[in-house]
C-alpha positions, 0 to 999 in steps of 0.5 A: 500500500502506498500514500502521500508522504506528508508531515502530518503523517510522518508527525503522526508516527514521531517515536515510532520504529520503522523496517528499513531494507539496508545491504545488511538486512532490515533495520529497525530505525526511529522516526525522531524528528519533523522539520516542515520548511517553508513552502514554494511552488514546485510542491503543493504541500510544504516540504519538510525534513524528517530525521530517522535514528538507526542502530549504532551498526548500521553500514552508515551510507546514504542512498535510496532505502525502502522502508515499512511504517507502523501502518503498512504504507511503504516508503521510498526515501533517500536517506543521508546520515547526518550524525553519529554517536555511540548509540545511533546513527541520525540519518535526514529524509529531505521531501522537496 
């Protein structure tokens, strides 16, 4: 199943754990943060920054990833990783 990705749906699932298909398997990576930005014309609902924390281990490369949210949908995203620490890997999802 698939649907619009927008802020208010991934807002809704902020905390929530999501299946991300990765060269070393599924990871389970946490929808941390929303940033909306402002709006302009090439889109008709604002564009917005979504940050996603990954297991410490994770391959830390950025490229296209699918992922599964909590609700079934399936997402196609380009991820790029941001930050890393002991604990997590922070990856931003930019939608234009």
């Amino acid at each position: 199943m698939t649907t619009a990705l927008t802020a208010d749906l991934f807002e809704s699932l902020l905390g929530k754990l999501i299946s991300v298909n990765t060269a070393a398997g599924i990871e389970m990576w946490r929808i941390d943060s929303v940033k909306r930005r402002e709006q302009h014309g090439l889109r008709a609902d604002p564009p917005f920054n979504v940050y996603l924390a990954a297991p410490s281990g994770n391959d830390r490369k950025q490229g296209l990833r699918t992922a599964a949210l909590p609700d079934g949908v399936t997402a196609d995203f380009f991820a790029v990783p941001i930050a890393v620490s002991k604990d997590q890997v922070t990856y931003e999802v930019v939608f234009n």
